[in-house]
C-alpha positions as CSV (number, residue, x, y, z in Angstrom):
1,X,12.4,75.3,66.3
2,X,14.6,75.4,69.2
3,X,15.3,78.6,71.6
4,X,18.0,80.8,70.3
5,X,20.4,82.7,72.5
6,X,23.2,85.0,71.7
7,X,26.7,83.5,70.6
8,X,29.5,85.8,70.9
9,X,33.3,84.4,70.4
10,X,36.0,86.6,70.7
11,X,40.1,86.3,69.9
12,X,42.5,89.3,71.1
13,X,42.3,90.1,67.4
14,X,39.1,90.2,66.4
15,X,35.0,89.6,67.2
16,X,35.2,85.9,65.6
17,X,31.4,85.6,66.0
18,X,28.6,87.1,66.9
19,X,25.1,86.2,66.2
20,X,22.4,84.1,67.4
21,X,22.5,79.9,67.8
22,X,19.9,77.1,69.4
23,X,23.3,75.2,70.2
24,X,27.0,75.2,70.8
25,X,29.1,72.2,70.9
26,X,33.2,72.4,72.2
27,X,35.4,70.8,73.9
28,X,36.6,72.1,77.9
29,X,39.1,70.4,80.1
30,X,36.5,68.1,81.5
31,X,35.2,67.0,78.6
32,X,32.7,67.7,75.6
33,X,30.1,70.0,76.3
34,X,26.5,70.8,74.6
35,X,24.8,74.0,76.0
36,X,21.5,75.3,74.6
37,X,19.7,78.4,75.8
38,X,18.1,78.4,79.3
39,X,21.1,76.3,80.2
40,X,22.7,76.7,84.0
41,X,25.2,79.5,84.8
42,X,28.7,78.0,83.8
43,X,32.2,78.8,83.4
44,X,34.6,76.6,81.8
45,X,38.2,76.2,80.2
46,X,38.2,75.7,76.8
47,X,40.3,72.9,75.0
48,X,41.5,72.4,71.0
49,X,38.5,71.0,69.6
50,X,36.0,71.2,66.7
51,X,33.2,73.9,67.4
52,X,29.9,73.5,66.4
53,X,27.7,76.2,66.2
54,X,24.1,75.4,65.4
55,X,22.1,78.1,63.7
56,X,18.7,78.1,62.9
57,X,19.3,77.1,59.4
58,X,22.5,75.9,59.3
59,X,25.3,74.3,61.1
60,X,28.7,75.6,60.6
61,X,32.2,73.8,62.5
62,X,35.2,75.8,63.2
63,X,38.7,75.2,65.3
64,X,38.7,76.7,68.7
65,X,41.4,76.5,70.7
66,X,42.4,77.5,74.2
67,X,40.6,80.0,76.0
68,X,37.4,80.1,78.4
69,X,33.4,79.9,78.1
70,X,31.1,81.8,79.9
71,X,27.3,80.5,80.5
72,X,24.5,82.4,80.5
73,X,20.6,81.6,80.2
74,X,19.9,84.0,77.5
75,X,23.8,84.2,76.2
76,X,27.6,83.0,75.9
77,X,30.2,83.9,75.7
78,X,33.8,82.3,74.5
79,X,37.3,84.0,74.5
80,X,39.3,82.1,72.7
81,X,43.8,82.3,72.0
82,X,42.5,81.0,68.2
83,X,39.4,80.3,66.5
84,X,38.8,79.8,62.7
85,X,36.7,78.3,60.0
86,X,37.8,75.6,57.6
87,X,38.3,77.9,54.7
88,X,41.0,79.4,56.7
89,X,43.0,76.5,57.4
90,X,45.6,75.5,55.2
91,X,45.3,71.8,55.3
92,X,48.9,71.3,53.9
93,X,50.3,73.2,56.8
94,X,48.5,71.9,59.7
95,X,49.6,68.0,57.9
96,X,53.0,69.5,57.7
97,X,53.0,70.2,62.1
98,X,51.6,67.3,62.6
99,X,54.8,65.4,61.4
100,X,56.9,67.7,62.9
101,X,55.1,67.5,66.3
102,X,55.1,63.4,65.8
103,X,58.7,63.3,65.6
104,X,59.2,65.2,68.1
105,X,57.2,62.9,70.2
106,X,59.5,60.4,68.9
107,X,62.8,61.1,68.7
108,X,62.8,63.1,72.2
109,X,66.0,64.7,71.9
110,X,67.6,66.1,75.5
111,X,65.8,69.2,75.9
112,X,62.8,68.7,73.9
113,X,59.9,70.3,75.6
114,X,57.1,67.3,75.5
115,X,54.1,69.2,76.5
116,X,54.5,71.6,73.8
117,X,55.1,69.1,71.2
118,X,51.7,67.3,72.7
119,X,49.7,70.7,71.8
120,X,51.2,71.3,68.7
121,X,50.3,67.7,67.8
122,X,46.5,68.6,69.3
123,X,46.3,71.6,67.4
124,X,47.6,70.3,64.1
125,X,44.9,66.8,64.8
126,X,42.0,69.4,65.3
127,X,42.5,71.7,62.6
128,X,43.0,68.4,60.1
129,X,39.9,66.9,61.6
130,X,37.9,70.4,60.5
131,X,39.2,71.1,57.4
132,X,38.6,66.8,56.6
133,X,34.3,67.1,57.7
């Protein structure tokens, strides 16, 4: 069995998780990362991706959005704008933005703010792409 080490993930509303993991698996701005314990000191911004958090048992996938990672051997740390597991996630919603955000992208009226239609696209892709696994 692999080496656990402590997984905390916070929001500014609430402790999202806190337990123990052999591996954690997200997306930062310079790519996807893998960290298991013993790993190097690290900081690092997080970007919308799929989470995956590898128990001993079990391996369970969640949304994480923006925020930051912090490294640890024997711990990390994320704080995250949004995190939340599939059951969460109303699939019919997140389809819903992704339209919106795609004609957005499309049309590009005068005034339309691009990089906030791009997120809102990223955000609506990452939350289908959990709820679909």
């Amino acid at each position: 069995m692999a080496e656990m080490f402590k997984l905390k993930i916070v929001t500014p509303d609430r402790i999202f998780y806190d337990g123990e993991a052999s591996m954690v698996e997200l997306t930062t701005t310079e790519g996807e990362i893998g960290v298991y314990a013993n790993h190097i000191p690290m900081t690092s911004i997080v970007s919308p991706g799929v989470l995956k958090i590898h128990e001993a048992e079990e391996l369970r996938k969640a949304t994480l959005m923006a925020g930051f990672i912090e490294v640890l051997q024997d711990r990390i740390t994320i704080m995250a704008e949004v995190a939340e597991w599939p059951e969460d996630i109303d699939a019919k919603r997140a389809q819903e933005a992704k339209i919106r955000a795609e004609r957005r992208l499309q049309d590009r009226y005068p005034g339309t703010d691009v990089m906030r239609a791009e997120l809102a696209l990223k955000r609506a892709l990452v939350r289908l792409e959990t709820v679909a696994r």
